[in-house]
C-alpha positions as CSV (number, residue, x, y, z in Angstrom):
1,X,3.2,3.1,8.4
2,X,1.8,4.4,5.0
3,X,0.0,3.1,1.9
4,X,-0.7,4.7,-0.9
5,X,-3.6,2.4,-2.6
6,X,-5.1,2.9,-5.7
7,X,-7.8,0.8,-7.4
8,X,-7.1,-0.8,-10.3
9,X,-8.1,-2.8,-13.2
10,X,-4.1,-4.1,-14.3
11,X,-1.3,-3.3,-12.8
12,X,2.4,-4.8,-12.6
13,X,6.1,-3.9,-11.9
14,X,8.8,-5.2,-13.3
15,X,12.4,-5.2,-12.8
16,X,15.4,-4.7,-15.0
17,X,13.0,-5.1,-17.7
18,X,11.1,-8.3,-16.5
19,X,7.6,-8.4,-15.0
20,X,8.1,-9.5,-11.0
21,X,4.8,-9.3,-10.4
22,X,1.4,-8.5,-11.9
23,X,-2.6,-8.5,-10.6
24,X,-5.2,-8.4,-13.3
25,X,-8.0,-6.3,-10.4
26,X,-7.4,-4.9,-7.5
27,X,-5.1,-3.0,-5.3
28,X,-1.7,-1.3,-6.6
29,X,-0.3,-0.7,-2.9
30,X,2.7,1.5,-2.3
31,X,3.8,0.5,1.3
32,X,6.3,2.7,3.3
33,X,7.1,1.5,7.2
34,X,8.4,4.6,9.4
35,X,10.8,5.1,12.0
36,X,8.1,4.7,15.4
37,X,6.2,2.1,13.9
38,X,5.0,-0.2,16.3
39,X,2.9,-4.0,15.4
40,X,-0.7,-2.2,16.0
41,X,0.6,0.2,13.0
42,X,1.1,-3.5,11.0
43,X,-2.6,-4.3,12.2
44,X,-4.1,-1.5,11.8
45,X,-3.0,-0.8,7.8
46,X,-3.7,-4.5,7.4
47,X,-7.1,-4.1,8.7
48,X,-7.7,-0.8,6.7
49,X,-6.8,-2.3,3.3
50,X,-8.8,-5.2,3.2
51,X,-12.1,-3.9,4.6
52,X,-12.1,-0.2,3.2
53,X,-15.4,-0.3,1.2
54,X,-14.3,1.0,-2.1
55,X,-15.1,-1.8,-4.6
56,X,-18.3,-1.4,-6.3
57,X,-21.5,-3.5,-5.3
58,X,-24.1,-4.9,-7.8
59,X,-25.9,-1.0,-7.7
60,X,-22.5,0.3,-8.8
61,X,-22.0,1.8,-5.2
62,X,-18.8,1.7,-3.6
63,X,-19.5,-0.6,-0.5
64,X,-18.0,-3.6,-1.1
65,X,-14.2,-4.6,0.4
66,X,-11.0,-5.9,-0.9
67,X,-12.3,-9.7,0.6
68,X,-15.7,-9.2,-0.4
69,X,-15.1,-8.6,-4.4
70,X,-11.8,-11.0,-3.8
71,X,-9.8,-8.6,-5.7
72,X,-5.7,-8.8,-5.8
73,X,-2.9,-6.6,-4.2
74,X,0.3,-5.9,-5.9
75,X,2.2,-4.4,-2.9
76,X,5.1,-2.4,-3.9
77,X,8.2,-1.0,-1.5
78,X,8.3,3.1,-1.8
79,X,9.8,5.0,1.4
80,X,9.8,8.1,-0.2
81,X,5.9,8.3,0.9
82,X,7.6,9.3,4.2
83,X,9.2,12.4,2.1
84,X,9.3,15.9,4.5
85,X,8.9,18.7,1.9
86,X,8.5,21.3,4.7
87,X,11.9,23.1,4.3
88,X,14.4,23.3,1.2
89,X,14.0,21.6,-2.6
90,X,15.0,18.1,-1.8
91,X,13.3,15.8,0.6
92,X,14.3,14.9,3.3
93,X,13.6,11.1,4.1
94,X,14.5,10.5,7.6
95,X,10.7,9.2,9.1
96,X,11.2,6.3,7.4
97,X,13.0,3.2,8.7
98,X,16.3,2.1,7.9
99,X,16.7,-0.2,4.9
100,X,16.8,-3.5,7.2
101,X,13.5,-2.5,9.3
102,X,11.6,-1.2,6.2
103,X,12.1,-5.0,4.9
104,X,11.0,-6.7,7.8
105,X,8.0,-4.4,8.4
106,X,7.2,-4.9,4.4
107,X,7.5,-8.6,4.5
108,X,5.3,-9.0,7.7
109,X,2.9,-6.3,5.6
110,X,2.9,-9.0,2.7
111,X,2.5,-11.7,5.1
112,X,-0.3,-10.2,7.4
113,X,-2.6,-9.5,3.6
114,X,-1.4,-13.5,3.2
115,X,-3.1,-14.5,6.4
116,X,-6.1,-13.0,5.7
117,X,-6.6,-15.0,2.5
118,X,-5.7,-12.1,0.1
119,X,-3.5,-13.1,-2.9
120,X,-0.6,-10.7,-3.0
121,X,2.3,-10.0,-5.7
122,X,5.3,-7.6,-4.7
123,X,7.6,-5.6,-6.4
124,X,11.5,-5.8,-5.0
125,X,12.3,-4.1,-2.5
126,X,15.2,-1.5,-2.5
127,X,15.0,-1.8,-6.3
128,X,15.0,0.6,-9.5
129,X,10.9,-0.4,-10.4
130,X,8.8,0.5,-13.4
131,X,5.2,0.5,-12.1
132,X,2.5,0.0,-15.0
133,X,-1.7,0.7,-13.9
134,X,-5.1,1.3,-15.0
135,X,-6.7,3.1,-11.9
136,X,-10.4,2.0,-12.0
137,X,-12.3,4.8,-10.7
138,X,-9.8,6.6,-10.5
139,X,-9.9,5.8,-6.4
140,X,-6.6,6.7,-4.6
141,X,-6.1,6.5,-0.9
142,X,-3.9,7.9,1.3
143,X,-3.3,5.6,4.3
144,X,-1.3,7.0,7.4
145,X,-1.4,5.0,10.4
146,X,-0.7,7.9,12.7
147,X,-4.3,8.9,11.6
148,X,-5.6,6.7,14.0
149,X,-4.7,8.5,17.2
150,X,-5.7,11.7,16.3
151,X,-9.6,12.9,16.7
152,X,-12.0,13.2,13.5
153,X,-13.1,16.6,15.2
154,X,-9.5,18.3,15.5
């Protein structure tokens, strides 16, 4: 599973000209589910976005999580994070998941951030979105969740 997150002050998405969904602070979350993804992928991405210490604390440090400064998510569907560039002009998509297993690993992505008390608005997925943002920072994080099996001294 990957995540592109960026911090934001506003962001929104809107559909066929209407605004679907909208978070005044935050996280603008692009969310991409792969082919081999497994439920410790789900937990694990989960886990990263809401305790990754990247708000800013009352020293204007970033050490502060997505709970702890109760900011927003606006979480929207992109499987062209799982683009292979490695051969050729046009990318090649097939890491990600199928159209059917991309939405149910997005919806139980959307309902994992529920559980843990986060207050989430989507985008539509398999549409045509226009994606509107301030970044705050800017802070922009790439989240892979292959990353965790692999060592930090490789």
């Amino acid at each position: 599973m990957r995540a592109l997150i960026q911090r934001v002050t506003q962001a929104s998405v809107e559909v066929e000209g209407e605004v679907v969904g909208e978070i005044a602070g935050g996280l603008l979350l692009f969310f991409a589910a792969g082919r081999q993804d497994t439920a410790e992928d789900l937990d694990y991405l989960v886990r990263k976005v809401v305790n990754l210490r990247i708000f800013a604390d009352e020293a204007g440090k970033m050490n502060r999580s997505l709970l702890d400064a109760g900011g927003e998510v606006l979480v929207v569907s992109q499987f062209t994070l799982y683009a292979d560039t490695r051969k050729g002009n046009r990318p090649s998509f097939t890491g990600a998941a199928d159209p059917d297993e991309g939405r149910r690993w997005y919806e139980r992505f959307i309902e994992a951030l529920l559980r843990q008390g986060v207050h989430v608005e989507t985008g539509e997925f398999g549409e045509h979105m226009r994606v509107a943002l301030v970044n705050d920072g800017p802070v922009t994080i790439w989240l892979d969740s292959a990353e965790r099996k692999r060592s930090r001294r490789a």
